[in-house]
Biotite code that builds the C-alpha atoms (Angstrom):
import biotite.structure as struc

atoms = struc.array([
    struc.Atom([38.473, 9.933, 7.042], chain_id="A", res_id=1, res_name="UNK", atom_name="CA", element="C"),
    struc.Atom([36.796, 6.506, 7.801], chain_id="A", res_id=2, res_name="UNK", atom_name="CA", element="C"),
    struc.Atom([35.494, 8.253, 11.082], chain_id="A", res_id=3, res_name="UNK", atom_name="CA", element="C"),
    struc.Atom([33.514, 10.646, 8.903], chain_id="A", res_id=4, res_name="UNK", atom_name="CA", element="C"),
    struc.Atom([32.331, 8.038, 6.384], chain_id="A", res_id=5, res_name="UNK", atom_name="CA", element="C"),
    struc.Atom([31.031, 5.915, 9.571], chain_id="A", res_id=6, res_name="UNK", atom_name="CA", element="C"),
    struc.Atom([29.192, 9.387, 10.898], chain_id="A", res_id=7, res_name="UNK", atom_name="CA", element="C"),
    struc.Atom([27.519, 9.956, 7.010], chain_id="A", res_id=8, res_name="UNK", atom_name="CA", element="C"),
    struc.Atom([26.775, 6.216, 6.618], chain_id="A", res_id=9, res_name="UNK", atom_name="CA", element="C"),
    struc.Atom([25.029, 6.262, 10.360], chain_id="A", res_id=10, res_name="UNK", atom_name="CA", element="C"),
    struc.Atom([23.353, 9.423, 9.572], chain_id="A", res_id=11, res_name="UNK", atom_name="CA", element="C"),
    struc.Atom([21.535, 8.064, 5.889], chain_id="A", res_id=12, res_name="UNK", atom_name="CA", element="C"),
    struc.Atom([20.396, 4.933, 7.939], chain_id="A", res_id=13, res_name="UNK", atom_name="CA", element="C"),
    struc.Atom([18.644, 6.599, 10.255], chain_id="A", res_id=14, res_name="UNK", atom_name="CA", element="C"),
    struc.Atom([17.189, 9.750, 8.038], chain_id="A", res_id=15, res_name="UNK", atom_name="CA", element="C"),
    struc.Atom([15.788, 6.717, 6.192], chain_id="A", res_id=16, res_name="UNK", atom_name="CA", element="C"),
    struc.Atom([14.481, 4.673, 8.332], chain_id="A", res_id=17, res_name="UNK", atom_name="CA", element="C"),
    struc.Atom([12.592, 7.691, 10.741], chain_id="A", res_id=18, res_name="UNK", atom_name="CA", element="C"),
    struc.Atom([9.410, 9.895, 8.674], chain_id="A", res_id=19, res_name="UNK", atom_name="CA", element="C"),
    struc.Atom([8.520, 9.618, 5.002], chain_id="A", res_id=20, res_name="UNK", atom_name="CA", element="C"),
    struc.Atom([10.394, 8.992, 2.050], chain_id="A", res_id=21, res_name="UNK", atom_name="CA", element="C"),
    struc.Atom([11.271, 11.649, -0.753], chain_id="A", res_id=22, res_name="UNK", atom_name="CA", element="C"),
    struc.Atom([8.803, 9.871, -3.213], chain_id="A", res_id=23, res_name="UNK", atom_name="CA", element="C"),
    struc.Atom([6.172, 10.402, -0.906], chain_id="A", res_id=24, res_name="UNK", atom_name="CA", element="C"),
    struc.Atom([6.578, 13.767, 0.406], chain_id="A", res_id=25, res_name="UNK", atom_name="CA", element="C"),
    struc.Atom([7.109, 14.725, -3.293], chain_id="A", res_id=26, res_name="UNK", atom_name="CA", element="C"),
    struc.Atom([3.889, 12.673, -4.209], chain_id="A", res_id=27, res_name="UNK", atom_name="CA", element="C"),
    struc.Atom([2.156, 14.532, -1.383], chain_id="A", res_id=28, res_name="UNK", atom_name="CA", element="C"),
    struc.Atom([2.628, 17.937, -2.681], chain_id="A", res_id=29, res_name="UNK", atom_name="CA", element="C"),
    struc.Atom([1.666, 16.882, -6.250], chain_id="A", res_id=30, res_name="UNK", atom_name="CA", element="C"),
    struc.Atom([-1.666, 15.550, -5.138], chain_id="A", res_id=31, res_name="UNK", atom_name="CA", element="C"),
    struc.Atom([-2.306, 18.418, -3.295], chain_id="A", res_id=32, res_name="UNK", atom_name="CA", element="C"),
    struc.Atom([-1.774, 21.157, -5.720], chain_id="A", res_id=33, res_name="UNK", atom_name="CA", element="C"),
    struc.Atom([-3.731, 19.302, -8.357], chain_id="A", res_id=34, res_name="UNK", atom_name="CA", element="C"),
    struc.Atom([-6.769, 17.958, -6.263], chain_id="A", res_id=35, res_name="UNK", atom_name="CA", element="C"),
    struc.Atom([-7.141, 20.074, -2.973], chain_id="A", res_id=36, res_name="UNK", atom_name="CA", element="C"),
    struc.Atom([-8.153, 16.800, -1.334], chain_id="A", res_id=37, res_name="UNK", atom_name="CA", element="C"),
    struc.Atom([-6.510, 15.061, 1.762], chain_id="A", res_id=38, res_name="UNK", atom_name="CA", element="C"),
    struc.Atom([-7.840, 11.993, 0.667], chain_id="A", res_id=39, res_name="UNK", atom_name="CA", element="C"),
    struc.Atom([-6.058, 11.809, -2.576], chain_id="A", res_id=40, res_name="UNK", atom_name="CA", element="C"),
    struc.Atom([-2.439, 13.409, -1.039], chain_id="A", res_id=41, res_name="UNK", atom_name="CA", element="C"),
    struc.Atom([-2.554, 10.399, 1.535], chain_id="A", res_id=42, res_name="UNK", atom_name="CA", element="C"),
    struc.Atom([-2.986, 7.873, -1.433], chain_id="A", res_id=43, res_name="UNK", atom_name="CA", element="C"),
    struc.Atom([-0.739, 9.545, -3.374], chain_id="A", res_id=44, res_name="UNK", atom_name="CA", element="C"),
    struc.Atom([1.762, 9.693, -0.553], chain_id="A", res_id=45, res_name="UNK", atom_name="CA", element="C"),
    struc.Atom([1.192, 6.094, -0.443], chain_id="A", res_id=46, res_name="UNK", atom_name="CA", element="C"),
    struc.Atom([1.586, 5.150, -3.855], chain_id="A", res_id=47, res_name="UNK", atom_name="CA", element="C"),
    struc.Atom([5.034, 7.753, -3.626], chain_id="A", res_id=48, res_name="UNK", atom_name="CA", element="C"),
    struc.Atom([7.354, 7.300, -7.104], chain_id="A", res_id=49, res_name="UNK", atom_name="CA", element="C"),
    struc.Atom([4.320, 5.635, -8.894], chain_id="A", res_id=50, res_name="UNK", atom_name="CA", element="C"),
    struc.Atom([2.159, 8.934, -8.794], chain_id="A", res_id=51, res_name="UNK", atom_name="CA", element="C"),
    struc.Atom([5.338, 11.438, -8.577], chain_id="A", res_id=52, res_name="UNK", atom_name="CA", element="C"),
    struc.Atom([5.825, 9.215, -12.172], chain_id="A", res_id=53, res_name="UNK", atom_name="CA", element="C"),
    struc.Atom([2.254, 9.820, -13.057], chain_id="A", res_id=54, res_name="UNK", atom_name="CA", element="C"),
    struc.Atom([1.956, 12.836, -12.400], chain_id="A", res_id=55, res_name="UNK", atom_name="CA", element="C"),
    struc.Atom([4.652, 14.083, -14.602], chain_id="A", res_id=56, res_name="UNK", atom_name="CA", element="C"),
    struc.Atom([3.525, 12.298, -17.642], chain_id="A", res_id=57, res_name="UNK", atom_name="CA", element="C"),
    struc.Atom([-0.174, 13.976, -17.099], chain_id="A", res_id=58, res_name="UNK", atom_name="CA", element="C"),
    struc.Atom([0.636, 17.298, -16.285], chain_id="A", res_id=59, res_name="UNK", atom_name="CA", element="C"),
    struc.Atom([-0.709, 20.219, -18.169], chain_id="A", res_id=60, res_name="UNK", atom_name="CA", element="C"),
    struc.Atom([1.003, 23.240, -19.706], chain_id="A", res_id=61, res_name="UNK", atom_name="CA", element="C"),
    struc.Atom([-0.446, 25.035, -16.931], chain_id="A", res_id=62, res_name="UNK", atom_name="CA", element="C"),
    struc.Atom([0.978, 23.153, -14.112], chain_id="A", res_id=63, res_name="UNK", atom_name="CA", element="C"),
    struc.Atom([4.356, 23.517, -14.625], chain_id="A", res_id=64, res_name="UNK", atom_name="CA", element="C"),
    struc.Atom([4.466, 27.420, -13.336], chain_id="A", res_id=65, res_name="UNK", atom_name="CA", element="C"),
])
C-alpha cells in the first residue's frame, strides 16, 4: 500500500509540474469559443481560474449548449 501511494504521489508531482494547468487549458477553450481569437485564448490561458471565473459569471443563455 505505501508503494502505491509513493507511485500516485510521484505521478501528481510530475503531471503538475510538466504542460499547462487545468485552469488554463479550461480558460483556453472558453476564450476560444467566445472570441475566435488566438490572442485572447493565450491571455486567457494566462490569466487561467480568473477568466474560467469570469467567464462563468458573463455567460449568456446561449452559451451554455
Amino acid at each position: 500500500m505505501i508503494l502505491f501511494a509513493q507511485v500516485s504521489i510521484q505521478t501528481g508531482q510530475v503531471a503538475a509540474q510538466s504542460g499547462i494547468g487545468l485552469g488554463s487549458a479550461i480558460a483556453v477553450v472558453c476564450s476560444w469559443q467566445r472570441n475566435r481569437s488566438i490572442f485572447w485564448a493565450i491571455l486567457a490561458g494566462i490569466l487561467s481560474w480568473i477568466y474560467v471565473i469570469y467567464f462563468a459569471i458573463t455567460r449568456e443563455e446561449d452559451e451554455t449548449k
